[in-house]
PALO-522612 format. One record per residue (C-alpha): residue number from 1; x, y, z. Coordinates in steps of 0.02 Angstrom, whole numbers, plus 32768, in hexadecimal, padded with zeros to 4 digits. Layout:
> i,px,py,pz
> NUM,X,Y,Z;
...
END
This chain:
> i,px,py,pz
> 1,C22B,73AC,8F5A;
> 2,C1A7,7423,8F6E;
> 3,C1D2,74E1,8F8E;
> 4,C1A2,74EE,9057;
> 5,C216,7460,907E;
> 6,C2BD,74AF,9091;
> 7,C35C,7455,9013;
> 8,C3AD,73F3,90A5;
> 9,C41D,7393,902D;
> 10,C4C4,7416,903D;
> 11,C4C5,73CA,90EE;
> 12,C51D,733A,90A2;
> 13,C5B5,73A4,90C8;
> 14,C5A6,7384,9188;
> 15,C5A7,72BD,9158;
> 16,C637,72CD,90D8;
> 17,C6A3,733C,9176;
> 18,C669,72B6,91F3;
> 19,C6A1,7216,9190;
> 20,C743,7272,9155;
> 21,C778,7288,9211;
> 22,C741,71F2,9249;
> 23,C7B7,718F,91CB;
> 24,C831,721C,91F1;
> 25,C861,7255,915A;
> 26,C8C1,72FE,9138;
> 27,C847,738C,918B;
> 28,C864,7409,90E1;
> 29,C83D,7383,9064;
> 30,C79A,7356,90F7;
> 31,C75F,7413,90E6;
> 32,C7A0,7430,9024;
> 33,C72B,7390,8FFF;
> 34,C6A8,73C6,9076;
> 35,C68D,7483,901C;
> 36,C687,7429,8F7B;
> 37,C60B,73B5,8FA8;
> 38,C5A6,741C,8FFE;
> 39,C5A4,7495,8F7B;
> 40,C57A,7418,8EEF;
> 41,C4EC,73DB,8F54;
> 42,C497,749B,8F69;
> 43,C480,749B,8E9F;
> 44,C539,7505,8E7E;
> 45,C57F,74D5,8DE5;
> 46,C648,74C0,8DD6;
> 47,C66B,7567,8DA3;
> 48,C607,75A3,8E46;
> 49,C674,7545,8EA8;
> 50,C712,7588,8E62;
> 51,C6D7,7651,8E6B;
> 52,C683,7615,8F2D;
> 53,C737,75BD,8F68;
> 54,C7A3,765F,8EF3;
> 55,C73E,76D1,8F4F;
> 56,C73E,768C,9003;
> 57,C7FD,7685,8FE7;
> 58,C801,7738,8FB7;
> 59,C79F,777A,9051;
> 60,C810,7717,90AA;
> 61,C8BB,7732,907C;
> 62,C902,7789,910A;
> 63,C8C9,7703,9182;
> 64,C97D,76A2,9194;
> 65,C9B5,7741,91A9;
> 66,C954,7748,9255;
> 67,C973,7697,927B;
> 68,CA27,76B0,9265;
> 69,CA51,7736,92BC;
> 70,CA24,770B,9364;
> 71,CA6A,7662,934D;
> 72,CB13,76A5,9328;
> 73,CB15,7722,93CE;
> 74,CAEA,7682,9436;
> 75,CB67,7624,93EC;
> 76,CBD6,76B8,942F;
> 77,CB8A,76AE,94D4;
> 78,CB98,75EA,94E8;
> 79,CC5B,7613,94B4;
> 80,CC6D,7697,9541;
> 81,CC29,7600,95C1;
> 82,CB67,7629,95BD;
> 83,CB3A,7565,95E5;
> 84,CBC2,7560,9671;
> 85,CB88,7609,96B0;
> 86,CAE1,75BA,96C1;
> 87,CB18,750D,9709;
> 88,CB77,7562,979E;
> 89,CAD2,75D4,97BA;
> 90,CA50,7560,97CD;
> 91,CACF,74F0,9821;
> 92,CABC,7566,98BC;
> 93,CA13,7543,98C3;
> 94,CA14,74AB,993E;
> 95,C953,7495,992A;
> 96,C95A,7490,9869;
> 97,C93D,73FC,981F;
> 98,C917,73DE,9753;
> 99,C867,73C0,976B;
> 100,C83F,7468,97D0;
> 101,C8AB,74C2,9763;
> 102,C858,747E,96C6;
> 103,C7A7,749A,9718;
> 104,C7D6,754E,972F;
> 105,C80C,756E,9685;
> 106,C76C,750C,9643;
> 107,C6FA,7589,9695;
> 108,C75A,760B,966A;
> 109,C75A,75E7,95BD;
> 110,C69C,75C2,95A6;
> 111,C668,7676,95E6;
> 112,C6F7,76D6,958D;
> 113,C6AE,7670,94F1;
> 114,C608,7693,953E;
> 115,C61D,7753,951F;
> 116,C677,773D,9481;
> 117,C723,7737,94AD;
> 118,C74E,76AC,9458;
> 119,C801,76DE,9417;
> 120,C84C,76DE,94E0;
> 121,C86A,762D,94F2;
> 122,C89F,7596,9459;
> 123,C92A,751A,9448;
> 124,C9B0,7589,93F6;
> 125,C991,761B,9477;
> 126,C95D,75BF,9500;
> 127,C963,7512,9527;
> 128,CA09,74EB,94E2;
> 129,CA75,7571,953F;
> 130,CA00,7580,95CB;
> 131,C97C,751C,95F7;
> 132,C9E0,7468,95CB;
> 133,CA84,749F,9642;
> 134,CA19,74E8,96BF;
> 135,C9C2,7420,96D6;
> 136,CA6B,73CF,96DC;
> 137,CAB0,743C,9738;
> 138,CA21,742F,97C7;
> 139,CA22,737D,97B0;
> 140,CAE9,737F,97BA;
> 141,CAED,73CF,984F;
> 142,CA88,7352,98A3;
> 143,CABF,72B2,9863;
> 144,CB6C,72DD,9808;
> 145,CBB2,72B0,9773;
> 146,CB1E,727E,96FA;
> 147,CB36,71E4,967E;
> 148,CB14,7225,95C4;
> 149,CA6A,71AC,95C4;
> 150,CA2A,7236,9640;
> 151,CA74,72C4,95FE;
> 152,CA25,72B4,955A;
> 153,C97D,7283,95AA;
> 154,C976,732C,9623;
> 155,C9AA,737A,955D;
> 156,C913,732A,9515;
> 157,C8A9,736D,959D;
> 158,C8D0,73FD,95A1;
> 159,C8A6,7416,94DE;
> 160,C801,73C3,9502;
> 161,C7DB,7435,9592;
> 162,C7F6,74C9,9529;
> 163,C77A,7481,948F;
> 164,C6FE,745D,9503;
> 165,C6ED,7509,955B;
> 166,C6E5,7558,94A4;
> 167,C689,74F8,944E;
> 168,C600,74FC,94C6;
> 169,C61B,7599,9518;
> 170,C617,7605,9470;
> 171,C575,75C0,9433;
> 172,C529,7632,94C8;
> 173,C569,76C6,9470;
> 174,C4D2,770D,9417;
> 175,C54B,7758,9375;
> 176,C598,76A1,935F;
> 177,C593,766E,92A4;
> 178,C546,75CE,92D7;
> 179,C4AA,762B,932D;
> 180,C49D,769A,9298;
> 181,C4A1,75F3,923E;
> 182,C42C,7594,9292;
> 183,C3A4,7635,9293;
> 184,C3B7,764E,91E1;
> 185,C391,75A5,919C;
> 186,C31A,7596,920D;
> 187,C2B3,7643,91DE;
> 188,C2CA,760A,9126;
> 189,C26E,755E,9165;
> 190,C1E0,75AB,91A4;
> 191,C20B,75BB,9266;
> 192,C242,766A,929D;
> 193,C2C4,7654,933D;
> 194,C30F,76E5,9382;
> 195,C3DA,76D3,937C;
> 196,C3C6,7712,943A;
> 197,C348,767E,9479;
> 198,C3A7,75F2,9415;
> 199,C450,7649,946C;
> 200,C3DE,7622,9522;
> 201,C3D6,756C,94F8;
> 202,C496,7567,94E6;
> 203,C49A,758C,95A7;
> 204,C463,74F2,95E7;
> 205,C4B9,7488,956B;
> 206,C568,74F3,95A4;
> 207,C541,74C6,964F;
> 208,C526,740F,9648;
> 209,C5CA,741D,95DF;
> 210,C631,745E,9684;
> 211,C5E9,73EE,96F3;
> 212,C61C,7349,966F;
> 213,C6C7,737B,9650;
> 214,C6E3,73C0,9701;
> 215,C6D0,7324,9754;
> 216,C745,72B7,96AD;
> 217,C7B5,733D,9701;
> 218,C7A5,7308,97AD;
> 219,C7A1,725F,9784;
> 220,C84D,727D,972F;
> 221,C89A,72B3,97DF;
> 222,C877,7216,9814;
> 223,C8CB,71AB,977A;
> 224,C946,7210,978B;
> 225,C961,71E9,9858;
> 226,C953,712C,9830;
> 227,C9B9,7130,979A;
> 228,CA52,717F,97FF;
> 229,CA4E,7121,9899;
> 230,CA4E,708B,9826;
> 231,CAF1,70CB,97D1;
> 232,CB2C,70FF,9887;
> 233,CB15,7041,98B6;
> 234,CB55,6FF0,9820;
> 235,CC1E,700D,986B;
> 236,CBD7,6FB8,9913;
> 237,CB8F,6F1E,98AF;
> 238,CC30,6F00,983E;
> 239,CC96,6F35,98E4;
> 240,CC3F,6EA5,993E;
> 241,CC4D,6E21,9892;
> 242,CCFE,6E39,9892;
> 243,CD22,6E0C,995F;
> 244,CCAC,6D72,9937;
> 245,CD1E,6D35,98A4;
> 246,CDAA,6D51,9914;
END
């Protein structure tokens, strides 16, 4: 390998990650594995890895501390009725539906992650004792009680709905590690990108994003219209069995 053709081979890492989710093994051993791998490949030797992992630890040792203590003052929250709180309010809402509120929330969460605030939305904080009540209880109000089949699948959505905004609405934020990333490797290849212009081309790809997933939203209004009126006519079917075995 000749020295103007950048050491690609610590990329590995993004195969080892891939494969290790796609056979769905534990996520710490994936990214444990991953580090180690990666590291191997960009030359470190094993005592490089040790003092790189010892001091990433170090830096980071107050993190759970972070993590944990918002998790514990929702937990008090979702005690004090915080999902039912949120049921009954959107329940009000005759026009709500879970697609419109989850299209909402999606734009909402690509340009606060847009701007850099990406810590205002997330599963712990968000989706779990907002954002998932607030879909089943729109879609309660309209159709009733909801089998647990759709229950879990508005859950499911409305995790997705909150990855998606992120994940493509932060990588328009020009001080996103992955920009810095991205500009880096590339200036040490040869091609000098400004963070700001390769933050530009995040817009349009943020944008077709929206559009995609708001209309898998809009198309899960209507699977969830059939899928009710089909339970709704089930009791007329069996109703109408029984008379004919009479």
């Amino acid at each position: 390998m000749t020295p103007d053709i950048p050491h690609l081979w610590p990329l590995i890492g993004v195969a080892v990650i891939i494969a290790g989710f796609i056979l769905r093994f534990n996520p710490m051993l994936v990214v444990i594995v991953t580090a180690i791998v990666t590291a191997a490949a960009a030359g470190f030797g094993p005592m490089a890895i040790l003092t790189a992992i010892g001091t990433g630890f170090i830096k980071t040792r107050n993190l759970p501390l972070i993590i944990l203590l918002p998790l514990a003052v929702i937990g008090l929250l979702e005690r004090h009725g915080l999902r039912q709180h949120a049921q009954n309010w959107i329940g009000r809402i005759k026009s709500a539906t879970a697609g419109r509120l989850l299209i909402v929330y999606l734009a909402a969460r690509e340009l606060t992650a847009a701007v850099g605030l990406t810590s205002l939305g997330g599963h712990p904080q968000m989706v779990r004792p907002l954002l998932a009540p607030m879909a089943e209880g729109a879609t309660e109000t309209r159709y009733g009680k909801l089998p647990d089949r759709l229950r879990h699948k508005l859950r499911a959505y409305a995790a997705a709905t909150d990855n998606v905004g992120l994940f493509f609405g932060e990588d328009i934020f020009v001080a996103f590690g992955a920009i810095v990333l991205m500009s880096t490797f590339l200036h040490e290849a040869g091609i000098d990108v400004e963070p700001l212009h390769i933050a530009m081309w995040g817009i349009p790809t943020a944008i077709a994003a929206f559009v995609i997933h708001s209309w898998r939203l809009r198309r899960l209004d209507q699977s969830i219209a059939r899928e009710m009126q089909g339970v709704k006519d089930e009791p007329s079917v069996s109703a109408v069995a029984a008379q004919e075995g009479r």
